[in-house]
N, C-alpha and C positions, 0 to 999 in steps of 0.2 A: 700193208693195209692196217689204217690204224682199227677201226672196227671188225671183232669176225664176225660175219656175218651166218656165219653156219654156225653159232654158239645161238647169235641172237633171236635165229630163228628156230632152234630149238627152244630156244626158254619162251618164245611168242607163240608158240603150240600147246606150250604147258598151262599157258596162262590163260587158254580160250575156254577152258568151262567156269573159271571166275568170273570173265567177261561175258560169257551168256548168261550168266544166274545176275550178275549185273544188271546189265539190259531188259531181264524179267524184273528183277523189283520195280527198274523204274519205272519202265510202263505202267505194272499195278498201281504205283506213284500219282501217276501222272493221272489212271482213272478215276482215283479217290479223288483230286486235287479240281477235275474238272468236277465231279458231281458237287461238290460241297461248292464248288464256285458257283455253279445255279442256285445253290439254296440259302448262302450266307446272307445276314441282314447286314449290308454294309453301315447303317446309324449305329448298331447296338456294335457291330467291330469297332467303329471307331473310336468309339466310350469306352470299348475294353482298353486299345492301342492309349488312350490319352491318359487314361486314369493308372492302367499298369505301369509293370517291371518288364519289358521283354527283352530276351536275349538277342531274338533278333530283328534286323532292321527291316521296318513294315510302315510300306507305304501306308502317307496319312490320306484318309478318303474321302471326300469332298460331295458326300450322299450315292457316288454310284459306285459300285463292285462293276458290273456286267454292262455290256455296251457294243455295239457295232453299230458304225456311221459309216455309212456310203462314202465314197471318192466325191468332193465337193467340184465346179465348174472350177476354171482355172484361168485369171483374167486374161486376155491376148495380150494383150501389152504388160508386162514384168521387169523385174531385175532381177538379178540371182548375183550373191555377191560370195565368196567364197574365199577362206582365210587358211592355208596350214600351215605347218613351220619345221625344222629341221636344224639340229644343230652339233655343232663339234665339241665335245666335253673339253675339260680341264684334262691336260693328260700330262703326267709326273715325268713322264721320258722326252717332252718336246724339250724346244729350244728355250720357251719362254715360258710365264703362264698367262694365261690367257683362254675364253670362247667366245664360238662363232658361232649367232642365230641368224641362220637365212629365214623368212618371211615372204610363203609365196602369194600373192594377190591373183582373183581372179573375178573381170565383172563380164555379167552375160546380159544382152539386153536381146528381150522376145518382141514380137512385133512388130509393127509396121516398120519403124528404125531402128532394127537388127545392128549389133554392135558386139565385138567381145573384145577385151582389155585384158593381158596376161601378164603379168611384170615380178620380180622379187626384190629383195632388198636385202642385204647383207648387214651384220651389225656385228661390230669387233669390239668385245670387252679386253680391256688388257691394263687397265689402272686400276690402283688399291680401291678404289673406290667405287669401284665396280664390279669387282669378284668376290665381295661379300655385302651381306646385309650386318648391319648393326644395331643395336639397342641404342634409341639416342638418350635412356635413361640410367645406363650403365655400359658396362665394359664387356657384355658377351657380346660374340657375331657369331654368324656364318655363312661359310663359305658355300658362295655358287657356283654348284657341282651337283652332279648325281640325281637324284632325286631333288632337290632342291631346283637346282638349274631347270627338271622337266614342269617345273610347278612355275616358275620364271617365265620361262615362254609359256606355258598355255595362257599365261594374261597379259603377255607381250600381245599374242593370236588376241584374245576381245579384245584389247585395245587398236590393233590393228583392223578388225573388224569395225570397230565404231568410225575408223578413218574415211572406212571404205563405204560404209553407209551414208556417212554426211557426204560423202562424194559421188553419192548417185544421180542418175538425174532424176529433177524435180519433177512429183508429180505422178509418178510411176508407183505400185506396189514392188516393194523390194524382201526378199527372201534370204536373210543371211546366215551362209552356213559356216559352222566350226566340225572337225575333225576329234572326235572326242569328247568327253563331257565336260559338262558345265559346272563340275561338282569335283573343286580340289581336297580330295580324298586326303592326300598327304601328307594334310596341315592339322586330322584331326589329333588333337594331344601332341602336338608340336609346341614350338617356344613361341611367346604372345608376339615377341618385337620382330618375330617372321610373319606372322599370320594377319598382324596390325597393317605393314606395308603391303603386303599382297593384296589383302584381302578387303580391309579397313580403308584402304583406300587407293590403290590402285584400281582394283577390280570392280570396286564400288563409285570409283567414278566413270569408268568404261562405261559401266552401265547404266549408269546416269542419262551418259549421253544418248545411249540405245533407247530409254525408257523415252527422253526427250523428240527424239526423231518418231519413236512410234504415236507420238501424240501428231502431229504434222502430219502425217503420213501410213497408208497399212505396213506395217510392218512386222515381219514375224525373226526371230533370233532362233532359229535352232540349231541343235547340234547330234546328229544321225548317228547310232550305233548299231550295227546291223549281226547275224545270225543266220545258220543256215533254219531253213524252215520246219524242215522236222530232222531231228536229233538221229544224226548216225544214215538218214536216208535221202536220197535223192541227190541230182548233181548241178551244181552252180556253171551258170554259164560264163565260161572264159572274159575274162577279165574282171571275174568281181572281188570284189573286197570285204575279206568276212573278219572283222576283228572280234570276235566271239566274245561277247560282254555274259559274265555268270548272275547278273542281276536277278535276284529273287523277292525281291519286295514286294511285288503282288501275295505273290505265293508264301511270303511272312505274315501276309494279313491275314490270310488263312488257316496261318498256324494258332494263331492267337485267337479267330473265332470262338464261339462258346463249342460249337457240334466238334469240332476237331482236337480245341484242348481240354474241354469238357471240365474244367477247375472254375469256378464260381466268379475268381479274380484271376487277372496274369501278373504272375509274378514267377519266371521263369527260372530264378535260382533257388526260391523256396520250395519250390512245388517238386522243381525237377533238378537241383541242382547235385543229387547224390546218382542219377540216374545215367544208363550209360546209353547211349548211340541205340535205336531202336527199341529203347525200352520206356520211352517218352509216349505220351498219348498224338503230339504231333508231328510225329515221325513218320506220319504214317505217308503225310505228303511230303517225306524229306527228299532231296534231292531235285526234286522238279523245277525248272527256272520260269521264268517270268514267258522265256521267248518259245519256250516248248510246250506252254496251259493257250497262250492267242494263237498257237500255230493251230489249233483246234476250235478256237473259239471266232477265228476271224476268216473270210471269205476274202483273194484277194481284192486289192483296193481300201479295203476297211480298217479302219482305227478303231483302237478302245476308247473307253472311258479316259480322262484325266484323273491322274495321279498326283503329289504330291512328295516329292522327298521327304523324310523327318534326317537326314545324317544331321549330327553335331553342328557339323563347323556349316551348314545350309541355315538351320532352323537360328543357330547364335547367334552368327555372324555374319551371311547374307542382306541382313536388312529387307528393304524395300524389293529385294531382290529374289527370293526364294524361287527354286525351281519347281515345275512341274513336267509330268511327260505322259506319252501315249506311245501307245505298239501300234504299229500300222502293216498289213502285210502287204509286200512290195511282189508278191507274184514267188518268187525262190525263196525271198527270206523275210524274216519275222526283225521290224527295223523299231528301236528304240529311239521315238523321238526325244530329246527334253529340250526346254526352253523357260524362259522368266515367267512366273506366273502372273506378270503385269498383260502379256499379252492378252489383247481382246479376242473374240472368236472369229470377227474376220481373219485377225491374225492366226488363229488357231489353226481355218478354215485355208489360207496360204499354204502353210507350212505340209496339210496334209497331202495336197493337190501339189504343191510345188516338188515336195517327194517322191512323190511318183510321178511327174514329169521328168525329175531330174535323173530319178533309177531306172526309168525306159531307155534314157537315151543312152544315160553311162554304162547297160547291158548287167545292172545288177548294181552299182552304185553309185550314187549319185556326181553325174559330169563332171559339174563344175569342183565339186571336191577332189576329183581325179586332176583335173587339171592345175588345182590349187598345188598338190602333192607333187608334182612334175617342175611346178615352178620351184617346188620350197627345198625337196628332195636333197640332199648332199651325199653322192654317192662316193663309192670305195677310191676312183681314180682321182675325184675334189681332194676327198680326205687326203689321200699322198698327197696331192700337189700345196695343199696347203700347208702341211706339215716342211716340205722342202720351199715353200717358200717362204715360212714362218723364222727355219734356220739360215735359209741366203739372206732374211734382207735384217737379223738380228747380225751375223756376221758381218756386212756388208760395212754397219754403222758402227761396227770394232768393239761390240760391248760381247760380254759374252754368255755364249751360247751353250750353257752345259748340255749335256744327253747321255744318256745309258747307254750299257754295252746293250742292253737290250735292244734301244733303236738304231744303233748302229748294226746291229748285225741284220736287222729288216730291208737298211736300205745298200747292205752288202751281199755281194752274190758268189756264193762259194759250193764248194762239193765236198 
């Protein structure tokens, strides 16, 4: 056994009164966070948020703090179009170098001509000119892999999404979902001639064409990040998918409030930057996420307010493009919409409705994303087989095939 397990659960005994005294801050947390959320002046927030310094990142607010909207009607006749992806890294011990992004597709059509479409698409990188990006102003690149490679596909996925959009039928409201946010984290304080292709203009033309089609047609872009509904309680019904996003941007705004930071200006390293962990004035809501303040503020069916990213590489380099999002509670869980803030409030008014159409039926999340993941998935026994057939068919054509003892002794069976 490689874990003892009677060690572990001796030290997981020892650790239960730090984890109830835990659990007691946060709730106190969570009560201060809700009362000041009734009473904060979202205008005079946001003139703190625009004019200050803060440490942290807080949503930009667009006149409301507080909000709960009913579940909207939900047209009969729809599309739901749904994009995820999955792929095989660079791996140092294969035969060759080279990745693999499958791209799974899914269209659902509601109403009187019921339709669903399920397909994926494979795509094999394996030239120089393809396993890196480069500077076309200079001699640095790099290699696509890692974290890079997962910021590669998620705009592989909107470009893939805009495919599948223009190929809906006409005519129809269409609902298209991503797996994940719409906000590549990855690339904040990264290299420009990464951030320029990605970003500058890959992703800015994907969305292009999504702004285009929402002109034509209602059209909502979102992208569902879901949570259990209240922290540490209650139980998730079988087969749902809780990718647990620690989003706190609401709950940043509130930090920066005047009642909560109680400092004249924000300016979070002057004021506070000698100060340690609870000894901050807005500490006092520390820890509380975004999806644990609506799980209290929202009935289900209901969304919040609209929100606003401020991240770097949204507010710089986004363009025409900036995100926004809302919490909407799906019944078990507290689900983080976001989406382009080109979208109109029909669009808005889809996207809420379509949500919880889609998380009834998927039993906690949404269908068609589920079935997207099924298309796109690359599981344990792919991986092998494409690994042995990455080395037969580089042997085959007499070039060669180095490998490690490492891989070799994986796909050797001994005692």
């Amino acid at each position: 056994m490689a874990l003892d397990l009677t060690k572990t659960a001796g030290q997981l005994y020892a650790a239960m009164p730090s984890m109830r005294e835990q659990w007691g801050s946060h709730e106190r947390a969570l009560e201060r966070a809700a009362a000041h959320f009734a009473t904060a002046d979202p205008h005079e927030t946001e003139e703190r948020r625009a004019s200050g310094r803060a440490t942290w990142l807080a949503a930009r607010l667009d006149g409301a703090l507080r909000g709960a909207y009913p579940p909207p009607p939900l047209p009969p006749d729809h599309v739901v179009v749904a994009v995820d992806g999955s792929h095989v890294d660079v791996d140092r011990h294969a035969a060759a170098r080279c990745f693999l992004i499958n791209i799974g597709y899914v269209t659902l059509r509601y109403g009187e001509v019921p339709h669903a479409e399920l397909r994926s698409e494979p795509h094999l990188y394996a030239d120089d000119s393809s396993l890196a990006l480069r500077d076309p102003h200079g001699v640095r690149e790099a290699n696509i892999e890692g974290a890079l490679l997962g910021m590669h596909r998620a705009v592989m996925e909107i470009e893939a999404l805009a495919d599948a959009v223009e190929a809906a039928p006409e005519g129809l409201p269409v609902l298209g979902l991503l797996d994940g946010t719409l906000v590549l984290w990855g690339l904040t304080g990264g290299m420009d001639f990464v951030r320029e292709e990605l970003v500058d203009r890959r992703l800015t033309l994907a969305m292009d064409r999504l702004r285009t089609e929402s002109q034509r047609r209602t059209l909502a872009i979102a992208s569902p990040i879901s949570r259990p509904r209240r922290e540490g309680g209650g139980s998730l019904p079988a087969g749902s998918h809780i990718s647990r996003p620690r989003s706190a941007e609401v709950v940043s705004a509130l930090r920066i409030s005047r009642d909560v930071c109680r400092h004249e200006t924000v300016n979070c390293d002057a004021h506070c930057g000698q100060l340690r962990r609870g000894e901050r004035n807005c500490d006092v809501v520390g820890g509380v996420t975004d999806a644990a303040l609506f799980a209290r503020e929202l009935d289900p069916g209901e969304r919040s307010a609209l929100f606003h990213s401020a991240s770097s590489i949204v507010t710089e380099h986004y363009g025409d493009h900036q995100v926004c999002f809302f919490y909407v509670n799906v019944g078990e869980e507290i689900a983080r919409m976001e989406m382009p803030s080109w979208t109109n409030e029909e669009g808005v008014r889809l996207a809420h409705a379509g949500l919880l159409a889609q998380t009834d039926k998927g039993h906690g999340y949404p269908l068609a994303l589920q079935e997207a993941h099924e298309q796109a998935v690359i599981n344990v026994a792919d991986r092998d087989y494409f690994s042995r057939l990455l080395y037969e068919t580089v042997s085959s054509e007499r070039l060669p095939a180095p490998t490690s003892q490492k891989a070799r002794s994986k796909r050797t069976r001994f005692v």
